[in-house]
C-alpha positions in Angstrom: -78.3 22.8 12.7 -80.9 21.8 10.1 -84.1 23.6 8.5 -87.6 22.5 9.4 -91.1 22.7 8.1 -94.4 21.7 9.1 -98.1 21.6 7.6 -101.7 21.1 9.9 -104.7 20.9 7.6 -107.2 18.2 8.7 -109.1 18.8 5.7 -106.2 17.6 3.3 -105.5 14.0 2.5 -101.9 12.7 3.8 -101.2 11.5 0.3 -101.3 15.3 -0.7 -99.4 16.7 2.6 -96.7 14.4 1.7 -96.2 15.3 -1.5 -96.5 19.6 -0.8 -94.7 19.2 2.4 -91.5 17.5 1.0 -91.5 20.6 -1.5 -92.0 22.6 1.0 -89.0 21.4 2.6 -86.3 20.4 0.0 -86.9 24.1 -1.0 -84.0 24.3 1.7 -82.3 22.0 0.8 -79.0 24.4 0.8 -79.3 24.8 4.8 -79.5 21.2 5.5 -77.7 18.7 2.4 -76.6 15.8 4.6 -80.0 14.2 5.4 -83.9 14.3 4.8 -87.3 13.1 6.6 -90.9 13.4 7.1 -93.6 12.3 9.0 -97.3 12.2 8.4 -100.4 11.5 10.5 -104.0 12.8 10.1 -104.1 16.0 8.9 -99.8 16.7 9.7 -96.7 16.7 7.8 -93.2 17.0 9.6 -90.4 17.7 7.3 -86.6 18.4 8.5 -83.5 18.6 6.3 -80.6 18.5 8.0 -77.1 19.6 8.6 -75.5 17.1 10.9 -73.1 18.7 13.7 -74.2 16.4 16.8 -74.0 12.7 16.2 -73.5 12.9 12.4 -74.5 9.4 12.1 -78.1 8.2 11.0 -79.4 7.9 14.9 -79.8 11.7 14.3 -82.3 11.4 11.7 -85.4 13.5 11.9 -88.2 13.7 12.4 -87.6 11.3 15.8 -90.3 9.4 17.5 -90.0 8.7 21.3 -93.5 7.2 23.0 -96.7 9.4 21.9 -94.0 12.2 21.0 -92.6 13.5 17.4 -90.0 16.4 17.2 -88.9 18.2 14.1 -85.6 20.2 15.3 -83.3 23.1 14.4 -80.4 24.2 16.5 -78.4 22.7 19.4 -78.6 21.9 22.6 -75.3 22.5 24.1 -75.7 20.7 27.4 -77.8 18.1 26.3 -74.9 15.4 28.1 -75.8 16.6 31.4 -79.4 16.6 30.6 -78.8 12.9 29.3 -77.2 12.2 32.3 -80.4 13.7 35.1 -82.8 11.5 32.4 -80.4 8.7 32.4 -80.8 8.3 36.5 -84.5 8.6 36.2 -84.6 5.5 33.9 -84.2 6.7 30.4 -81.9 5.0 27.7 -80.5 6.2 24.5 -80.0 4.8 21.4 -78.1 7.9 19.8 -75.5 10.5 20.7 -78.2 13.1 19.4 -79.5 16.4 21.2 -82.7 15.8 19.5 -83.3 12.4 21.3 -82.9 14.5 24.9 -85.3 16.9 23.9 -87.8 14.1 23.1 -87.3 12.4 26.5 -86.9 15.6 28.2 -90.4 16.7 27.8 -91.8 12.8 28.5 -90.2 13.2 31.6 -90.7 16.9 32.6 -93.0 18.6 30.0 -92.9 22.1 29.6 -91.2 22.3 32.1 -87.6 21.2 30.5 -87.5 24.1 28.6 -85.3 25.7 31.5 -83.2 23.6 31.2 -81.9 23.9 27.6 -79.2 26.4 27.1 -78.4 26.0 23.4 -80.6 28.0 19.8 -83.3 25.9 19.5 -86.6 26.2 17.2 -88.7 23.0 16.9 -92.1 21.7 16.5 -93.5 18.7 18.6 -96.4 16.6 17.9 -98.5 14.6 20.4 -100.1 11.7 18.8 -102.4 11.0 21.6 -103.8 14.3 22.1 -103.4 15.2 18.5 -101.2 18.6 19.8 -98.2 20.5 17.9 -96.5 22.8 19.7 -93.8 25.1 18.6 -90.8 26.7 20.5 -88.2 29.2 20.5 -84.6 29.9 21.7 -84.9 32.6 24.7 -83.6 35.5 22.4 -84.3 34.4 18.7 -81.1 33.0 17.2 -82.7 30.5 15.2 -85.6 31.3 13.0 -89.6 30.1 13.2 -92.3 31.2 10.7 -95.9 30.1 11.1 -99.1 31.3 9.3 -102.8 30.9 9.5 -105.1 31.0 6.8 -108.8 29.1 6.0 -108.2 25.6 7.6 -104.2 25.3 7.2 -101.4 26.0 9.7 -97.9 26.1 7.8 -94.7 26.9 10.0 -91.3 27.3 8.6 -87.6 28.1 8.9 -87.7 30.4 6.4 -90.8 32.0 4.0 -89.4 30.5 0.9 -90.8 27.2 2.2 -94.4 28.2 3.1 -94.4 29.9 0.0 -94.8 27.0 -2.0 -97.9 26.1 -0.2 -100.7 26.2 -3.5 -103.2 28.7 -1.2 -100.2 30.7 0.4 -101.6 34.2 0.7 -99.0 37.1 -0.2 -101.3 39.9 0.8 -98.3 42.1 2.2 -98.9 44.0 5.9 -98.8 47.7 6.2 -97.6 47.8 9.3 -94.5 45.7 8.5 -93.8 47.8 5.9 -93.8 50.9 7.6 -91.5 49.3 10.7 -88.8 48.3 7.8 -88.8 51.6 6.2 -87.6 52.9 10.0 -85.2 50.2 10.1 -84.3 48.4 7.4 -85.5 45.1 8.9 -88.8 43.7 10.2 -89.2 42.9 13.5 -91.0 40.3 15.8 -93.7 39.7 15.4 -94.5 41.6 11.9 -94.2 39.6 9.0 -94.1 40.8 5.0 -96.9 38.8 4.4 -100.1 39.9 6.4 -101.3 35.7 7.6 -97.8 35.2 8.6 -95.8 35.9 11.9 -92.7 35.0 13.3 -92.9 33.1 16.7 -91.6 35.4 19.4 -87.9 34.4 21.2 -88.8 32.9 24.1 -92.2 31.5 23.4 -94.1 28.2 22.9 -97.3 28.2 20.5 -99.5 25.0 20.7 -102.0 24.3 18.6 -105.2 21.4 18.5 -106.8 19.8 15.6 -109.6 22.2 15.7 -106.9 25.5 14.8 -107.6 26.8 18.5 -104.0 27.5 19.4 -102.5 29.7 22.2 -98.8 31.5 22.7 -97.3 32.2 25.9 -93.4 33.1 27.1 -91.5 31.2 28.9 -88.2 33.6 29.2 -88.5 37.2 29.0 -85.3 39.9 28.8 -87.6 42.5 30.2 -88.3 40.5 33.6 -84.4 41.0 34.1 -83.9 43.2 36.7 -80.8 46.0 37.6 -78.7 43.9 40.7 -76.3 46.7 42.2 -74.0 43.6 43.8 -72.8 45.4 46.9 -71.5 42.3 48.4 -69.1 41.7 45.0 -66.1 43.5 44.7 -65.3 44.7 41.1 -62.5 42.0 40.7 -65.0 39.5 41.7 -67.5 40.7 39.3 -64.5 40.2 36.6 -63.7 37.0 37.1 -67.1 36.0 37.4 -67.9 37.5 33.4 -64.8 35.6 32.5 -66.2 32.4 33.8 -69.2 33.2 32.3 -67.9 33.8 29.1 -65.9 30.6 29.5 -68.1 28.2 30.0 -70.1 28.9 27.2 -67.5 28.7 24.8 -66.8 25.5 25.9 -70.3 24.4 25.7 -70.4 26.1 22.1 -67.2 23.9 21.3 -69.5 20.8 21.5 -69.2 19.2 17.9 -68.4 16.1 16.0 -67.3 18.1 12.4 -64.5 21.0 12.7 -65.4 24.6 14.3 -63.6 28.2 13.3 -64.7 31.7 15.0 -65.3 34.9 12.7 -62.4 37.5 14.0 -63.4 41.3 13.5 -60.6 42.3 15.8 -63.5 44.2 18.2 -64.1 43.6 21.6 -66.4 41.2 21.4 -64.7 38.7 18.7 -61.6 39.1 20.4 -62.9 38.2 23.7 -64.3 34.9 22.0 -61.1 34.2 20.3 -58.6 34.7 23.3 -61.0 32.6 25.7 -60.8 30.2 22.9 -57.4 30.2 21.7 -56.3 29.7 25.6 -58.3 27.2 26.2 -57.4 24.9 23.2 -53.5 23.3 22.7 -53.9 23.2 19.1 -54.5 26.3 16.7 -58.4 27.7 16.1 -59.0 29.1 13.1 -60.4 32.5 12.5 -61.7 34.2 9.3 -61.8 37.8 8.9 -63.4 40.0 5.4 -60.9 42.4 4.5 -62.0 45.8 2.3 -60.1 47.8 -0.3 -61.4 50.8 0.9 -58.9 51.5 4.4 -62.4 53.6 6.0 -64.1 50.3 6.5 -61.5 47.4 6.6 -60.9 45.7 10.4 -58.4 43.3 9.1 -55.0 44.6 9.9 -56.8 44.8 13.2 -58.0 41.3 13.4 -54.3 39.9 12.2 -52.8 41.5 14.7 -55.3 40.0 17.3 -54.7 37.1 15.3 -51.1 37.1 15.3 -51.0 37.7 19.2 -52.8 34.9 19.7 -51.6 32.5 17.3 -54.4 31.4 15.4 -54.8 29.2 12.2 -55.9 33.1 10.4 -57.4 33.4 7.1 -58.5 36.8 5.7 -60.4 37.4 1.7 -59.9 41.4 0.3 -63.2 42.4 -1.1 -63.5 44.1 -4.3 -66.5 46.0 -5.2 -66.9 43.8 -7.8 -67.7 40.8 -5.1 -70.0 43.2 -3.1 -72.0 43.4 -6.2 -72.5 40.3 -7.3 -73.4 39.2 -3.4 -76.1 41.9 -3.9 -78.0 40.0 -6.5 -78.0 37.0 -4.2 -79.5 39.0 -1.2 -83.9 38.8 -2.1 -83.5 35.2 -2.5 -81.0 34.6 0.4 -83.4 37.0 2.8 -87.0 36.3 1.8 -88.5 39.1 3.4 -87.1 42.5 2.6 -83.2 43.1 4.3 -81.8 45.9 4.6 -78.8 45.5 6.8 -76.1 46.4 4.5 -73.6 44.0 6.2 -75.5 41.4 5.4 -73.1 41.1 2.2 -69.8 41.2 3.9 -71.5 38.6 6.7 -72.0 36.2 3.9 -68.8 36.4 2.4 -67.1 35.7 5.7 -69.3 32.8 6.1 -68.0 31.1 2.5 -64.6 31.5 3.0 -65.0 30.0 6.2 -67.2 27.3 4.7 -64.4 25.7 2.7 -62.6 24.2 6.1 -65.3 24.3 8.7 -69.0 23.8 9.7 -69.5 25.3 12.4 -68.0 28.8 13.0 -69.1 31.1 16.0 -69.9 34.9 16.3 -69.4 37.4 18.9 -73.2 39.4 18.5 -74.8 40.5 21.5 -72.2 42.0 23.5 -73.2 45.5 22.4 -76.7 44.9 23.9 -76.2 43.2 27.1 -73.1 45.0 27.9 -73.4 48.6 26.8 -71.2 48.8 23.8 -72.9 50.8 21.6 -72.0 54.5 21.1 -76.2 55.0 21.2 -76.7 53.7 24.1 -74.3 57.0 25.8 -75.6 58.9 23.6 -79.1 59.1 24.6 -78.0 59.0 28.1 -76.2 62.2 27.6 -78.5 64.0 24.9 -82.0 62.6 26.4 -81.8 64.4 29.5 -80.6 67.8 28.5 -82.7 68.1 25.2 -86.1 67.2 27.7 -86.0 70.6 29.5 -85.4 72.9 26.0 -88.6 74.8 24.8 -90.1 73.1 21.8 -89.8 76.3 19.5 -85.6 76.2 20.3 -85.7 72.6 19.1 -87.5 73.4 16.2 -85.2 75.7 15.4 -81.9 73.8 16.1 -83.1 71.1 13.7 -83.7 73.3 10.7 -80.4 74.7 11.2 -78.7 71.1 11.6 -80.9 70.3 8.0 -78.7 73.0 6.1 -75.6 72.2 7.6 -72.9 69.9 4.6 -71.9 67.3 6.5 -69.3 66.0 4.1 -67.8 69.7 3.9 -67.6 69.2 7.7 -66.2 65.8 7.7 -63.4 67.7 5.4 -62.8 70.2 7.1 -61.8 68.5 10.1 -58.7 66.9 8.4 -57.6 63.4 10.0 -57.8 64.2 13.3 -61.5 63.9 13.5 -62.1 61.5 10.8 -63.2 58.7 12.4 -65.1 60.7 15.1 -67.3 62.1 11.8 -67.8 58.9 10.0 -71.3 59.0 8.9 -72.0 62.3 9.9 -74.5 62.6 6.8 -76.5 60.1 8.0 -76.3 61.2 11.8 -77.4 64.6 11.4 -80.8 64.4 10.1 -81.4 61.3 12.9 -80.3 64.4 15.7 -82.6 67.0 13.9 -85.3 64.0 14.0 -85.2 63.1 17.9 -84.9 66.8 18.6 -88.8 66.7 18.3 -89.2 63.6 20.9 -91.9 63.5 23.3 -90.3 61.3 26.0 -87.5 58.7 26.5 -88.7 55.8 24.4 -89.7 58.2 21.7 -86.7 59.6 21.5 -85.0 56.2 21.1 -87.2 55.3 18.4 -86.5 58.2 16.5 -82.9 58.0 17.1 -82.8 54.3 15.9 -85.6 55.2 12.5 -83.7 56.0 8.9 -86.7 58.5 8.2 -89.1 61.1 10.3 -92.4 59.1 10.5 -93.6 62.6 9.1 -92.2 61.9 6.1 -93.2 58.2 5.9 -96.6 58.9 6.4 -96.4 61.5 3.1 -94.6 58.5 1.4 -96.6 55.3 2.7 -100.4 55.8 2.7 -101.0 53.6 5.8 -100.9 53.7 9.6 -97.1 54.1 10.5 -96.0 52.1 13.5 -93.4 53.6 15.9 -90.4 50.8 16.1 -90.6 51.3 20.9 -93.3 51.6 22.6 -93.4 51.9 26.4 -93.1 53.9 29.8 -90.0 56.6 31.3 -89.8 54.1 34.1 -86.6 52.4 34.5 -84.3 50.7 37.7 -82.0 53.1 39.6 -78.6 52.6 37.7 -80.2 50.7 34.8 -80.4 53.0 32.1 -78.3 51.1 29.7 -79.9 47.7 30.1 -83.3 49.5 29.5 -82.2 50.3 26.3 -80.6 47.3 25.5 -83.3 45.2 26.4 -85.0 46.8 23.5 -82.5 46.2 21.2 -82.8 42.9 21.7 -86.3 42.3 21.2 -85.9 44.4 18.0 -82.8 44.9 16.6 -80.7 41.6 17.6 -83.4 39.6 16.9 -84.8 41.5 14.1 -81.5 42.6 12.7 -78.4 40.7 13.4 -79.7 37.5 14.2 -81.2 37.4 11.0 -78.1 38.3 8.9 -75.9 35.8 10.8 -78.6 32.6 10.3 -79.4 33.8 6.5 -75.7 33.8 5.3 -74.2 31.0 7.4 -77.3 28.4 6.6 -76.7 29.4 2.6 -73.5 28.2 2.8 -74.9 25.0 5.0 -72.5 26.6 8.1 -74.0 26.7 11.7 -73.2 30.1 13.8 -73.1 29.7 17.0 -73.6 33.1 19.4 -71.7 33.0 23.0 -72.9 36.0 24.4 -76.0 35.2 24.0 -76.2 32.4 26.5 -79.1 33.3 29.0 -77.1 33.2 31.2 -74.7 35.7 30.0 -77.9 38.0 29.4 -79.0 38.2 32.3 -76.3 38.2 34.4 -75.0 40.9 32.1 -78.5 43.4 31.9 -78.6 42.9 35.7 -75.0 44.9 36.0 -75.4 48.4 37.0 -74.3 51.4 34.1 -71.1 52.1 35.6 -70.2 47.6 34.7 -71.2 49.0 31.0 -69.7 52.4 30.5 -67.1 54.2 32.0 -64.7 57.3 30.7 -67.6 57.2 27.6 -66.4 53.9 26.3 -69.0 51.0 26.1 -68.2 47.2 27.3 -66.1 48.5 30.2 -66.4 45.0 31.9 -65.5 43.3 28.8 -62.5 45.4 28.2 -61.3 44.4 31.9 -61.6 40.4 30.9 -59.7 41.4 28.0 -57.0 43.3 29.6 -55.6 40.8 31.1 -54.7 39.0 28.0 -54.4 41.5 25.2 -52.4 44.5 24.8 -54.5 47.7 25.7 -53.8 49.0 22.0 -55.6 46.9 20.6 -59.0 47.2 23.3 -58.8 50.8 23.2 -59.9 52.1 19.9 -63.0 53.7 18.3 -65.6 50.9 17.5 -66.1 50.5 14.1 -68.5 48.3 12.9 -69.0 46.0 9.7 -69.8 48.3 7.2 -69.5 49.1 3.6 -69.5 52.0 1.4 -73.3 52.2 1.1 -73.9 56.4 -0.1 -71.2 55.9 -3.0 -72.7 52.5 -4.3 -75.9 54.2 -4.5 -75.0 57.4 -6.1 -73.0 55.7 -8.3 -73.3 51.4 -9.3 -77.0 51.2 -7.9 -78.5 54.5 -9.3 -80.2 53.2 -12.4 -82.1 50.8 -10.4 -83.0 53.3 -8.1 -84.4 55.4 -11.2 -86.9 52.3 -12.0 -88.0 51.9 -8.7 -89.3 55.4 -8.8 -91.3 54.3 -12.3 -92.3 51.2 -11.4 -96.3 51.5 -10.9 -96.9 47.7 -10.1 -94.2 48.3 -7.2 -95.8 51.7 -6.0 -99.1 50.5 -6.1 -98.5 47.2 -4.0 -96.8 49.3 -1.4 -99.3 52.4 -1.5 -96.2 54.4 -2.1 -96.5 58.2 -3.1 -94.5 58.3 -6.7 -94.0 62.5 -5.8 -93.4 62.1 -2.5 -90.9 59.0 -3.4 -89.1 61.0 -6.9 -88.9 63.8 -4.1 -86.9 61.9 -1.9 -84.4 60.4 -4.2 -83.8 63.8 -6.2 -82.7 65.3 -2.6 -80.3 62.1 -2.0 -79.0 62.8 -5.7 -78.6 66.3 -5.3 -77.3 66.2 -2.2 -78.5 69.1 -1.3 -79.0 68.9 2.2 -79.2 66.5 5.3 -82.8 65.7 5.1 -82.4 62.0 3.4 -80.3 59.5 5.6 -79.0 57.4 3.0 -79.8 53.6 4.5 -83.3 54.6 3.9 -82.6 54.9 0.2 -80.6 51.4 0.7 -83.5 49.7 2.6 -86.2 50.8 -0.1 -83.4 49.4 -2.7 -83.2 46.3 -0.2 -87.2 46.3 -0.8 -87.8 47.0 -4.5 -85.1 43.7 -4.8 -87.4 42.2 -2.7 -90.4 42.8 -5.0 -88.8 42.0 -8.1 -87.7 38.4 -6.8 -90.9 37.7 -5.3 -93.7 39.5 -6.0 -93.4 41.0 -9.6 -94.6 37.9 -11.2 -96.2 36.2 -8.8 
């Protein structure tokens, strides 16, 4: 796991590209401390720092030269032995342990063509000395980041923006339309950018590029060419052991390390899945790291000891206080260099320090709400979709000005424990329902559904063209409802979202996170699955939960899905709200965004007053998240 950086200006001397490309990439330094290198030809700079996991000795140094080939690398290639081995009986030789040495060889021997091969995260840059080509490449899905901007006569690309940034002529003109996507979501999504010359490389992809600047992209994986299998010659116990397997195997390959490895234990589904096929598979004690909260509404880790326990893990927990939370916040602009506004992101990084202090490589159980069915959504959508289509618009219009009056904390109270849970975020919820209630088709409606704020409202607030987050058709496979929905998530949301989170907060502590379910070949065995595989009795994951069964007690598989979240209303109205009053007044900030200052002092007086259900309060978090954002990066820039 490392952090790379790259520079192609034929116009600029190499004596200069050295010495802005090794600024460029000590800049992060934090994600890669153990070793640094560069390479230079006409017009190119190479730059790696890295984190060594794979061959930790000096044979894994980068940038690597094989034949007319360079390769700066970030990620792993988990079955690069068996790749060593096919290369090995067509001749080749190694003279390291490294993955990075079979990537080299692998495309001397098969070009392009090896990228099928590779099941690992992977984002690298290879330079051709002959034909004076770079090309660039990304993991299937997006696990591992890759920056690259255009501007004049220089190509930059990056692991993260901090780096291109401290390119002399880097242009921070911001992009509209990446602002307007964040607002919806509280992240940006591939293959918007903050910064208007930048993009991120989409999962899946290779970009090559000639001397000239002429460069070209094209996929070479893509979730949406998965297609719905209804497996009539499998029996459902087949089907079960064949997820286990699946599963299995790559948590084994995701095992492959030379420095120690530790999982992060929620006590969900998903993390308990990864820690049980773990945990049986090893003779000695894994050790799992779970963030505790003081607050019982949000805190997982009585649930995660008890998995723990079960199991018999090496556990280690950390209690949050609000004063922690806090102080994390402060670190987020600089941690996340473009806006963030996944509240979780704070929690995520505290996990990923306290697990820093005994291991370096700890793995994570995201994806298994996408590719499985697992989130509450996903049923959702299913069930409301189809009967809200057929009502007349004028009832719908009406049924969402009711829902805007309704209290939904009076509600919540009113309920008493019994529907506590069930009402969680009900103020948040409602205004989302009385939002999709004026959806024009399926994809719409999901887009609504999944946006912090009516784009009615946004476009009041943001003076430029709003972007809807999904675009496409009704169309969908027979009995593939749920893996059309979550094959949007994950070109949005799990890459956009909670890939991000995960990289950002491990790499700052110089800790690789590893993602199981999100081998390809768990994806597309898994969208491929019929709905009923996903969701039966409305509960998500139902193949999951079968895996599980047979090692877990059904107590602790069958509860309400909870999520890692933290008290995000009460720190606004409350810790955050004086910085929410000079975002408000802060011209420079409302000019650079073409924000409305009325429309904006509108918004936050109704969140204040809380006088109705009209402001969902992650909106107010993400344009915190974003006024952070400026004042790191932008104010004085």
């Amino acid at each position: 796991m490392c952090r790379i950086v790259g520079i192609f200006s034929s116009n600029t001397p190499v004596s200069k590209l050295l010495d802005i490309g090794d600024v460029m990439r000590d800049e992060l330094a934090y994600g890669g401390p153990d070793d640094k290198g560069n390479y230079t030809d006409d017009g190119l700079y190479l730059g790696h720092r890295r984190l060594s996991i794979i061959d930790v000795s000096k044979g894994g140094h980068q940038p690597m030269q094989f034949n007319e080939w360079v390769i700066t690398f970030n990620g792993e290639i988990y079955n690069y032995k068996e790749i060593a081995a096919q290369l090995e009986e067509r001749g080749y030789t190694f003279v390291s342990n490294s993955d990075t040495e079979v990537i080299l060889k692998a495309f001397d021997c098969w070009s392009y063509a090896c990228i099928e091969k590779f099941r690992g995260m992977f984002a690298f840059a290879l330079w051709n000395k002959h034909a004076k080509k770079m090309l660039l490449c990304r993991d299937r899905v997006g696990v591992k980041p890759l920056f690259w901007y255009k501007d004049d006569d220089v190509f930059l690309f990056s692991s993260e923006l901090k780096a291109m940034r401290k390119y002399p002529s880097f242009n921070t003109e911001i992009d509209d339309e990446a602002v307007s996507l964040f607002l919806q979501t509280g992240y940006i999504p591939q293959t918007h950018c903050i910064y208007k010359y930048a993009r991120k490389l989409q999962p899946g992809s290779f970009l090559e590029i000639d001397e000239t600047g002429n460069f070209k992209t094209w996929k070479y994986w893509d979730v949406n060419d998965i297609t719905v299998d209804n497996y009539t010659n499998f029996s459902e116990e087949e089907l079960i052991q064949k997820t286990e397997e699946l599963v299995t195997e790559s948590c084994r390959l995701r095992m492959v390390a030379d420095v120690p490895v530790g999982v992060f234990l929620s006590g969900g589904i998903d993390s308990s899945l990864i820690t049980t096929v773990l945990q049986k598979a090893n003779s000695s004690q894994i050790k799992t790291y779970t963030i505790g909260f003081e607050d019982a509404i949000y805190d997982e880790s009585v649930q995660a000891k008890k998995v723990a326990d079960y199991l018999g893990t090496d556990h280690y927990e950390y209690k949050c206080t609000e004063a922690d939370f806090l102080d994390v916040i402060e670190e987020l602009p600089y941690m996340y260099d473009e806006p963030f506004g996944d509240s979780s992101a704070i929690p995520t990084h505290l996990v990923s320090k306290m697990a820093r202090q005994q291991v370096t490589v700890a793995l994570s159980a995201d994806g298994g709400d996408e590719v499985f069915g697992g989130y509450d959504r996903y049923l959702l959508t299913y069930k409301v979709y189809s009967k809200l289509r057929f009502l007349p618009a004028y009832l719908k219009k009406g049924i969402a000005a009711t829902i805007q009056k309704l209290d939904a904390e009076k509600i919540a109270k009113l309920s008493g424990s019994l529907l506590f849970n069930q009402l969680r975020g009900l103020e948040w919820r409602l205004p989302k329902f009385a939002n999709v209630l004026q959806a024009t088709g399926l994809f719409d409606f999901y887009s609504k559904s999944s946006s912090n704020i009516p784009l009615s409202l946004l476009a009041q607030l943001h003076s430029a063209s709003q972007v809807p987050l999904f675009v496409g058709g009704e169309k969908y496979a027979d009995n593939g409802f749920y893996s059309l929905l979550g094959k949007a998530d994950i070109a949005t949301y799990l890459e956009g979202d909670i890939l991000t989170k995960v990289d950002r907060a491990t790499m700052q502590v110089a800790l690789e996170g590893r993602e199981p379910l999100l081998d390809h070949k768990i994806i597309e065995f898994g969208l491929s699955l019929p709905d009923h595989y996903k969701i039966r009795a409305n509960k998500g994951k139902w193949i999951l939960r079968q895996v599980l069964y047979k090692h877990l007690p059904a107590e602790f598989i069958d509860r309400p899905k909870q999520g890692f979240a933290i008290p995000v209303k009460k720190w606004l109205h409350q810790n955050l709200k004086s910085y929410i009053d000079g975002m408000i007044h802060d011209q420079a900030f409302l000019k650079l965004f073409k924000f409305d200052q009325i429309v904006l002092q509108q918004i936050v007086r109704s969140f204040n007053e809380k006088k109705n259900n009209t402001v969902n309060p992650y909106f107010i978090w993400s344009m915190y998240s974003l006024y952070c954002w400026y004042l790191t990066w932008m104010k004085n820039s």
